[in-house]
N, C-alpha and C positions, 0 to 999 in steps of 0.2 A: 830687831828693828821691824821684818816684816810681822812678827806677831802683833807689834803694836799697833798694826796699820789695818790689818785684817780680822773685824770685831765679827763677832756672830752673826749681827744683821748684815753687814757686808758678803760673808758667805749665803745668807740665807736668798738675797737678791742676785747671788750669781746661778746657785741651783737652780731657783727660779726659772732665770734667763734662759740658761740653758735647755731648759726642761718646756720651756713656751716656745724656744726654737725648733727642737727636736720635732714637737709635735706640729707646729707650721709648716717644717719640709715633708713630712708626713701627709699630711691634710688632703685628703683631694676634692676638686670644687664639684665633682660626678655626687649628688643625692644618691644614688645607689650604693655609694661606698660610705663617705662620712654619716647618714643616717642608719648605716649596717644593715641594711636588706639581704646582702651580699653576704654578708657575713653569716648569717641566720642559715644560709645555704652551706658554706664552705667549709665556715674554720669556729672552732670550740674545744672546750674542753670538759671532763667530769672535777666537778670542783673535787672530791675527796676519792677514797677507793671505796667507801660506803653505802653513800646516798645516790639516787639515781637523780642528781641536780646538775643541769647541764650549763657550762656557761658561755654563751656565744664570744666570737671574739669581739672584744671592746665595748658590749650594750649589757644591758642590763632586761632579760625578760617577764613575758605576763606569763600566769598561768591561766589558763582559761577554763573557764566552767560553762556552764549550759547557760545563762544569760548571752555572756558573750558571743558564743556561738551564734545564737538567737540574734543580736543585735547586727550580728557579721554578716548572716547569708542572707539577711532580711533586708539589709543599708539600702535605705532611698538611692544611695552611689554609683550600685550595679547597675553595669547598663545587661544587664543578662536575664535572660525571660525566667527560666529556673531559678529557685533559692534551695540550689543542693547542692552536695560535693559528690561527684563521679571518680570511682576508683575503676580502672581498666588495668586488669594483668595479670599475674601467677597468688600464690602463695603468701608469698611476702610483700606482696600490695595487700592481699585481703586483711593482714593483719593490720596495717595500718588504718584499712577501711572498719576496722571491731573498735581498734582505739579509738574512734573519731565518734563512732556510733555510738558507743558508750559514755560520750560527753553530751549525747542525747537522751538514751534511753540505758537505763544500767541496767536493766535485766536481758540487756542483748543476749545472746547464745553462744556465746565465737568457737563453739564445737559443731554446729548444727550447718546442714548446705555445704561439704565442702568443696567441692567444684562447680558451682552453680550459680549464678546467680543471688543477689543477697538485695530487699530493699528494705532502709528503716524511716518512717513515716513522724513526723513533728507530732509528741507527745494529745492529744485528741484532736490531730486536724488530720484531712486526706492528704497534705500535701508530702512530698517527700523531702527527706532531709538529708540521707544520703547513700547512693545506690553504689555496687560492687556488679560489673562483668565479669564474670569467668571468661580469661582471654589470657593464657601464658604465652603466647606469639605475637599477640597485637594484629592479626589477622582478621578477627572477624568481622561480622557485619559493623556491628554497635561502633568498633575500632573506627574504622572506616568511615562510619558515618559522624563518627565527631571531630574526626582528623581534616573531613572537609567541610566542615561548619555546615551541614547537610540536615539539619533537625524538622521535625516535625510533630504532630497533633503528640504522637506517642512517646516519642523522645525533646523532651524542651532544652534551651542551650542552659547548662550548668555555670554555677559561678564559681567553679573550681573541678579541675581535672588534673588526677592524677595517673600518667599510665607507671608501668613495669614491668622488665620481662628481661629475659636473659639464662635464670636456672632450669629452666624446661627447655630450653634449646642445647643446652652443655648434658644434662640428663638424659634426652633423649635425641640425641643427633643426629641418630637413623633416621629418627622420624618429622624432626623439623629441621633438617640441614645442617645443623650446629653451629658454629661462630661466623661460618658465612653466609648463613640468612638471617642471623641476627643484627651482622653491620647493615644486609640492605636496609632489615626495617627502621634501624634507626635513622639509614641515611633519608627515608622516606620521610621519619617522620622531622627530621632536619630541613627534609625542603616545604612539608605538608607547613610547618609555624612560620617558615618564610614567605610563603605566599599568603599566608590568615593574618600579618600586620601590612601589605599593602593595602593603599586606600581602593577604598569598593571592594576589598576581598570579605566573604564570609566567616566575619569570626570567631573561633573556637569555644572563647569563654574569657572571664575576664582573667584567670590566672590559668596557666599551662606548666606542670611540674613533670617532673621525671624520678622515677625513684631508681637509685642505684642498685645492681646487683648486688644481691645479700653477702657479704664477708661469711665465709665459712669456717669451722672449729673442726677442723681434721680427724682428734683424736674422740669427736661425740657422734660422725656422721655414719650412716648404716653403711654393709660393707657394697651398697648400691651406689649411693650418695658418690659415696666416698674414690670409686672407679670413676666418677664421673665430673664432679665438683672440682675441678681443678684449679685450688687458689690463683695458681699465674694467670687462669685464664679470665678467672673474675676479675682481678687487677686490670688486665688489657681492658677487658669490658668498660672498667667504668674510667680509665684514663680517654678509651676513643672517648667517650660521651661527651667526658668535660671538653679533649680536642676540639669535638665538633661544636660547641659551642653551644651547647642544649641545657636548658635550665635543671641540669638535675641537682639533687638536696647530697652532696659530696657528705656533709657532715655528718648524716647515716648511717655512711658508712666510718668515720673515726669512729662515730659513739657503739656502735658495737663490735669493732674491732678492741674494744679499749675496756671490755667488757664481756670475755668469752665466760666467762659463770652465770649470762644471765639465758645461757641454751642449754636446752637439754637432747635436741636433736646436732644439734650441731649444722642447724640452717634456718630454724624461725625462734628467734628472741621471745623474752617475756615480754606479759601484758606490760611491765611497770617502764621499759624500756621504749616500749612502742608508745606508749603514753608521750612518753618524754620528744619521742618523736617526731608525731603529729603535734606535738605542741609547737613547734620550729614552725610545722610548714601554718599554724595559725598564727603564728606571730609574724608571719609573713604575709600573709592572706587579709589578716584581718584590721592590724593596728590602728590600722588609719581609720575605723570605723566605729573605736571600742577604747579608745585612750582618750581620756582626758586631755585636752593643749593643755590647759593650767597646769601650774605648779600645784604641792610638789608631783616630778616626774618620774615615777616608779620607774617606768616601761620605756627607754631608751632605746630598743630595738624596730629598725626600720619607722621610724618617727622624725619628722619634720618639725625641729624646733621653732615656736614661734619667734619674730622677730622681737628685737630688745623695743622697751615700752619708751616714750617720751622722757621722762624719769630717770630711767637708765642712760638717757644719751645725755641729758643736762648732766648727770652725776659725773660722766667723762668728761664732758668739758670741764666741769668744775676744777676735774683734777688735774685735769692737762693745763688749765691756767693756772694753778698751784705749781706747777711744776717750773712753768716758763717764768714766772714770778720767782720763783726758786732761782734758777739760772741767772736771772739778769738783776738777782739781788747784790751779787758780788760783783756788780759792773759799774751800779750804778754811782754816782759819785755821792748825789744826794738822795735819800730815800724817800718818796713821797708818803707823807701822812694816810696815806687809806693805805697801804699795803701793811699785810701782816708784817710781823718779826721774822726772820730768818727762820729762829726755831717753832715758830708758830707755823708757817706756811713747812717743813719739815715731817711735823706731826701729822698735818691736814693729809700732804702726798703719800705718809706712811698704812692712815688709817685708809684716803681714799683707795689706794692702791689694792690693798688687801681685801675689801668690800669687792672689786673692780675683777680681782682674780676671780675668789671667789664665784661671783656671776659669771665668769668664761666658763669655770671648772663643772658649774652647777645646770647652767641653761642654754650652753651649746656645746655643738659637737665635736670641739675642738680637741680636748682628751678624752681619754676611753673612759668608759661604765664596769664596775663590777658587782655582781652581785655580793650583798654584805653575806659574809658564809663565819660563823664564830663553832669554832674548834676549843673546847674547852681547855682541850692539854696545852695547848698553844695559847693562851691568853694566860695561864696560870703562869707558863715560865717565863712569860713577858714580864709579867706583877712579880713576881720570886727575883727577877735580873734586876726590874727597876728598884727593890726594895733594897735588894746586896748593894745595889749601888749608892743609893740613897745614904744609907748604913755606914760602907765603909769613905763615906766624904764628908759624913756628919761634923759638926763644931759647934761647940758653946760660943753664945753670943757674950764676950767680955765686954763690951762697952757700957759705958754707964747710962743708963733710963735718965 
């Protein structure tokens, strides 16, 4: 009996429901969360154990190449004197600071300077595109002078800074205090971004990042490193950070925990990883200045869905009076001559609905984005399942033509 009652599209309309609910208690009304900014920072994963394709939680990213960059640091938007990105820190900011410069100039050096200072200059202009301090403490002058929005003739304010620091204080402890001048400095630089968004205060730059302490490979680190590098202690490191409530890029650190073959020291990543990156922190950086509104929407990642068009709100009504015409067809005693048939207004609700979904799933941010990723071995035994099945349900049609 209940099979009789329970047809496929009746299951198909409860999944549905269910799966519209799910995602409604989910939902939050914060733009930082539902357009995945947030996300971009935290949580991701490596679509396969192959490629280095990273995929944010619930968006769908750009890849960026040297126009977009170009379009990014140049946006009529910023309100920031400079059109550079500033790297301040150790090591493993500099690398970040190679991959970034490299989406400007590909003949960069990233073996050449290595404690020093690094600037790369926009392809035949004087200007610069994006500069590296040498600063594993966040101590020095430069430090200090952007931490308090302090710029001038010779330093302009940047429209993106990223500091780091943490493995030069575990390495050498002796000499920079170890994990207890490392909480000051962050605690400083915890109060320095709290005072740069009150009003009249001098501000930093239009984005302020933090890069995590690098995840360590135990068994590739020198036997210096390695007395020193204290996985637990990098953990505490980047749990205070997130604590204290500091915009650092957490997913950093999953993506190369979640990929110790891509070190051969056992504490700075490949280029193809660092690529992958600094791609994060430009899809963070930049979207809003380098994506299309129009459809279709590749780039789902920290993007601000336009609102639904004139078009789109008639077609709802349309369907929601289909609907209500639906309901009060079984009421009515006599049926007025302009209303459809029963199974007419039926079809209108099934097809509108479906169109209706559709544009929820497709132009807001109501469910998640994933990147389309096609596995060959995987699509083959999908077609091999579907075919056995097909096969073993097959039947001659005996009815007569």
């Amino acid at each position: 009996m209940l099979k009789e009652r329970v047809t496929v599209t009746t299951a198909a309309v409860a999944v549905l429901a269910v799966a519209t609910l799910y995602a409604l208690a989910r939902f939050s009304g914060s733009s930082r969360v539902h357009n995945h900014c947030q996300a971009l920072q935290r949580s991701g994963w490596w679509v396969d154990n192959s490629s280095l394709v990273w995929q944010p939680q619930g968006c769908t990213q750009r890849q960026y190449a040297y126009d977009d960059v170009v379009r990014c640091m140049k946006s009529p938007r910023t309100t920031s004197v400079g059109q550079y990105a500033l790297f301040i820190g150790d090591s493993t900011v500099r690398d970040k600071f190679f991959a970034w410069a490299r989406l400007v100039d590909v003949d960069v050096d990233g073996d050449a300077k290595v404690h020093s200072d690094i600037t790369v200059r926009w392809p035949g202009e004087a200007g610069i595109a994006a500069l590296f301090v040498w600063d594993p403490y966040l101590k020095g002058e430069v430090a200090q002078q952007v931490l308090h929005g302090a710029y001038n003739e010779t330093l302009e304010q940047p429209r993106l800074v990223l500091l780091g620091a943490g493995a030069w204080h575990l390495r050498y402890a002796n000499e920079s205090g170890g994990i207890v001048n490392w909480r000051r400095t962050m605690d400083g630089v915890v109060q320095r971004l709290a005072e740069s968004r009150r009003d009249g205060a001098a501000p930093i730059a239009d984005h302020v990042y933090l890069s995590p302490v690098a995840p360590v490979v135990p068994d590739k680190l020198s036997p210096e490193r390695l007395a020193t590098l204290d996985p637990a202690a990098i953990t505490w490191m980047n749990a205070y950070m997130q604590a204290a409530e500091l915009p650092v890029f957490s997913s950093w650190t999953d993506m190369a925990r979640a990929r110790p073959l891509e070190t051969t020291d056992g504490l700075h990543y490949s280029a193809g990883l660092e690529r992958a990156a600094v791609n994060l922190l430009l899809n963070r950086v930049c979207n809003r200045d380098t994506i299309d509104p129009h459809p279709p929407m590749r780039t789902t990642c920290c993007f601000e869905y336009p609102a639904p068009g004139s078009f789109v709100r008639w077609y709802a009504a349309a369907t929601l009076t289909a609907l209500a015409l639906l309901v009060a067809h079984s009421r009515w005693a006599t049926i007025p001559r302009i209303v459809p048939s029963a199974a007419t207004l039926r079809q209108l609700l099934v097809f509108g609905g479906i169109l209706l979904i559709m544009f929820v799933c497709d132009r807001t941010p109501l469910f998640e984005k994933l990147h389309k990723h096609y596995i060959a071995w995987v699509f083959t035994a999908m077609l091999a399942l579907a075919t056995v099945g097909g096969a073993a349900t097959w039947s001659a049609d005996k009815s007569e033509a």
